[in-house]
ROPAPA-506872 format. One line per field, with one value per residue (C-alpha): x, y, z; residue number from 1. Coordinates in steps of 0.2 Angstrom, whole numbers. Example, Ala and Ser with C-alpha at 12.3 -4.5 7.8 and 13.67 -1.06 7.14 Angstrom:
// ROPAPA-506872
xx: (62:68)
yy: (-22:-5)
zz: (39:36)
n: (1:2)
// end
This chain:
// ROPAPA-506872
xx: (239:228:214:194:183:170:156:151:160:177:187:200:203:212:205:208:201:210:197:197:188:202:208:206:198:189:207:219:228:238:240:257:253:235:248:259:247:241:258:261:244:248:266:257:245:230:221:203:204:185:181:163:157:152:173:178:166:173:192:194:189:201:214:213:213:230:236:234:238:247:241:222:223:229:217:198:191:177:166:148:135:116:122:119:130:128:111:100:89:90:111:107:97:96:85:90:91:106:116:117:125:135:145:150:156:166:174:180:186:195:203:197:184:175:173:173:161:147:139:121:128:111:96:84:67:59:66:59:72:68:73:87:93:87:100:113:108:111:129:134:131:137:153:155:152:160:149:137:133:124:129:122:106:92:93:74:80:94:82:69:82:86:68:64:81:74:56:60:73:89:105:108:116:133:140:135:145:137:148:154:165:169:158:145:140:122:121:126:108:99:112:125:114:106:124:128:111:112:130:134:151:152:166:164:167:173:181:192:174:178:195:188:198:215:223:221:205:208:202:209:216:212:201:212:207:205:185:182:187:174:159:165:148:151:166:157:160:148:135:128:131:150:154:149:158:175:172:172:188:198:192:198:214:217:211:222:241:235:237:251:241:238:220:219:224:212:200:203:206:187:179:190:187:165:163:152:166:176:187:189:189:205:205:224:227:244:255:260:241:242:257:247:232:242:251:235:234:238:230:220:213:211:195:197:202:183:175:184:176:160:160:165:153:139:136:124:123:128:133:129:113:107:122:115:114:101:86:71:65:48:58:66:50:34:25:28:21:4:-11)
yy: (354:346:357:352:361:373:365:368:383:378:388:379:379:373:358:370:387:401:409:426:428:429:444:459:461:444:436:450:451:466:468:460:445:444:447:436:422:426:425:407:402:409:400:384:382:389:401:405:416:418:433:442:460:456:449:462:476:475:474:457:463:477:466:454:469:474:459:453:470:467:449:450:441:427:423:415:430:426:438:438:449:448:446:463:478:492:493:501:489:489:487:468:454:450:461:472:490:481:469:484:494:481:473:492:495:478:482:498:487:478:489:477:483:462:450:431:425:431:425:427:424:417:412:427:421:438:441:433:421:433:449:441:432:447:459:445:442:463:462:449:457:472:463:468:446:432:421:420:406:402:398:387:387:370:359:363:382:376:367:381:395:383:381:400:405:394:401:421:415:424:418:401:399:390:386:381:385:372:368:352:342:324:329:337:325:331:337:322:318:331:347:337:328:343:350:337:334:353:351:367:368:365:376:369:378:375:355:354:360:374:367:352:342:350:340:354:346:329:322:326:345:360:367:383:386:403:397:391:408:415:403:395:384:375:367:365:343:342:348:330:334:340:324:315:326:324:302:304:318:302:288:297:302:284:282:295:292:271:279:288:304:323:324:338:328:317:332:339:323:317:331:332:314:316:318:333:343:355:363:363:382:385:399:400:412:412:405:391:385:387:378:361:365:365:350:340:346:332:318:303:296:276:265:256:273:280:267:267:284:280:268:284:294:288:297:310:313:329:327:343:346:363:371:369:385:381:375:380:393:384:372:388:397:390:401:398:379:387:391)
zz: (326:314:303:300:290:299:295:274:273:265:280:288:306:319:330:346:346:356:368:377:391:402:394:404:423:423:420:428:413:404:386:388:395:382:365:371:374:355:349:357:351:331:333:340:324:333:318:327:339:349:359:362:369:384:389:404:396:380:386:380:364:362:369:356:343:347:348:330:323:306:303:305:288:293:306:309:318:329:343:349:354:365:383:393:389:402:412:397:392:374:375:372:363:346:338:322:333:344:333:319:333:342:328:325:341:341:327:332:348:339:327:310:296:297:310:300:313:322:336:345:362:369:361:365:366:366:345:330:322:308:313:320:304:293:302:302:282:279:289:279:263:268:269:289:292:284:292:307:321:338:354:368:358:363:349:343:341:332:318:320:316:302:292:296:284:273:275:273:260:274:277:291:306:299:315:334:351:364:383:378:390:397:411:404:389:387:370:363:365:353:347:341:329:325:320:310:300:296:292:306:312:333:342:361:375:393:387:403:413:422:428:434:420:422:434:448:456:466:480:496:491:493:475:474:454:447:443:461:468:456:459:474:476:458:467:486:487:500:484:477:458:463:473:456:447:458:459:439:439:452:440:424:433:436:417:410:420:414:395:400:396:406:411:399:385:390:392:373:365:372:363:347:345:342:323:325:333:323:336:356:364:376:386:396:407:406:395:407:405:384:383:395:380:366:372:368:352:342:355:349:360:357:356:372:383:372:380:397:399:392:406:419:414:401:386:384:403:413:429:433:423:434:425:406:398:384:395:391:399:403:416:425:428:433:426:409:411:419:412)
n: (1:2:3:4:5:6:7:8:9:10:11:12:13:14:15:16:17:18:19:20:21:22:23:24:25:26:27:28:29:30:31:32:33:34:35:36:37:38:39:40:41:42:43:44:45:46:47:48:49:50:51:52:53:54:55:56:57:58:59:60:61:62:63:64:65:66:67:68:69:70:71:72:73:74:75:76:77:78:79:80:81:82:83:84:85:86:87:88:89:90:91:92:93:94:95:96:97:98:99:100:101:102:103:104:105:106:107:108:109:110:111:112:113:114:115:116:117:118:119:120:121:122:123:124:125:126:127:128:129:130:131:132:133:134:135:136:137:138:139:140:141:142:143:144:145:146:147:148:149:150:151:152:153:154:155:156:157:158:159:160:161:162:163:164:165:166:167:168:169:170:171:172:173:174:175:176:177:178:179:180:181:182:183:184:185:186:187:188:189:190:191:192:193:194:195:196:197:198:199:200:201:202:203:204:205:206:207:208:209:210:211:212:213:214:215:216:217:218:219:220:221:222:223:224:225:226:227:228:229:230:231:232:233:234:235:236:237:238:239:240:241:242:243:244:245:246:247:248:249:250:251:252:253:254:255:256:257:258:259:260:261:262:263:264:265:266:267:268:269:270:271:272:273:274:275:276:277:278:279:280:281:282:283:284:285:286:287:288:289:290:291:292:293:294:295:296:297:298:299:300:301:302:303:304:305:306:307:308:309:310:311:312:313:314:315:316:317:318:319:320:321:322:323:324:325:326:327:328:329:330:331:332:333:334:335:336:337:338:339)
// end
């Protein structure tokens, strides 16, 4: 396993990140199976484990809790907050009101007095970067944060976040968690150079793209992955962005058995290798799948095979660019571009 820094802080972690969401109903997993997975993880070198509220209700976040109890001191502890809890309308967002309540109830969730990073799960365009910053600021210094970070955030919320801690004089955005895969290259163009010119550090999420990198998904198959049973018509190859996206997986699977490689070491080894990544998110199932991920740990990828899949899918493109998370919301609703 090798060790970056997360951005300026001076924390060391693990160039793969153990994520939860599949702890709980949305993975159909016990507590048994979630502690074991952590246990392998720990034993593998993984040190940043990532979880958020919204995981199964909360489950995933209790989950997580009981399966570090005794050595929370020994791990990068991440969650995040702002995506819906429960149907009352103020039990999300980022405003003061809710993140002051939230990290309390995550911390009772998972069972630990900090969290060493926290997370504004969305960009919410109805709060202030202000009031968001302000409460993230009085957290900190209340000792109940280490640190605190975005995800999926556009790149010009990522610079304006960063000019309004300077303005009101309130503690910055340290870290980023964009989708980032070999598939889905599009903030290359404007976050990642936005990370690296603010010195954030970048945990990415979804590097093997919703299973479409790990080895499952070929042409001529049957798609039988967890994800496709989910959201069926993300994996529907009569869907022109999906064909694309099944072409690329054949070339790289070609590309990757050439190297003498797994496509998910070639999936993990594509995202590690940008300079502006500090560690890739995993999130197994079973431990079957974590051992596959933790396989690649130590992957470098060489020039010529960078190249090869610059040539497969060109960087700074998404081949599925309907899927971005951080559009703005002007290009989802016409009536935000009317006067």
């Amino acid at each position: 396993m090798k060790y970056r820094t997360l951005g300026r802080t001076g924390v060391q972690v693990s160039s793969l990140t153990l994520g939860t969401m599949n702890f709980g109903r949305i993975g159909r997993t016990t507590q048994e199976e979630a502690t074991a997975v952590v246990d392998a993880a720990l034993e593998g070198g993984i040190n940043v484990i990532d979880t958020a509220d919204m995981y199964s209700d909360g489950e995933s976040e209790e989950m997580v809790g009981k399966a570090i109890a005794g050595r929370r001191d020994d791990i990068v502890l991440a969650t995040k907050a702002n995506m819906p809890m429960g149907d009352e309308r103020n039990h999300q967002g980022s405003s003061r009101r809710w993140l002051v309540t939230e990290l309390d109830n995550s911390l009772r969730r998972l069972g630990v007095d900090h969290v060493d990073l926290y997370q504004i799960h969305r960009w919410d365009p109805r709060t202030s970067d202000e009031e968001t910053l302000s409460a993230l600021t009085d957290l900190q210094r209340a000792g109940k944060i280490r640190y605190f970070g975005s995800s999926t955030f556009p790149a010009y919320r990522l610079v304006q976040a960063q000019w309004a801690a300077r303005e009101f004089h309130l503690g910055r955005y340290v870290t980023e968690q964009p989708s980032y895969s070999i598939l889905q290259r599009g903030i290359e163009t404007h976050v990642l150079p936005v990370t690296e010119q603010y010195g954030l550090g970048v945990l990415v999420w979804s590097p093997l793209a919703s299973g479409w990198l790990s080895g499952a998904v070929r042409e001529g198959r049957e798609i039988t992955t967890s994800r496709s049973a989910v959201m069926p018509e993300r994996f529907d190859t009569t869907v022109p962005s999906n064909r694309a996206r099944l072409d690329a997986v054949e070339q790289l699977a070609g590309l990757a058995e050439e190297a003498g490689l797994t496509m998910i070491q070639l999936a993990l080894g594509f995202v590690t290798a940008h300079p502006a990544v500090t560690s890739a998110i995993i999130g197994p199932r079973t431990l079957d799948h974590l051992h596959s991920q933790l396989a690649a740990a130590d992957t470098v990828l060489s020039a010529d095979v960078l190249d090869a899949i610059d040539a497969i899918v060109a960087p700074g493109v998404d081949l599925a660019a309907h899927e971005k998370f951080d559009t703005p919301p002007a290009l989802l609703d016409p009536s935000l571009r009317r006067r």
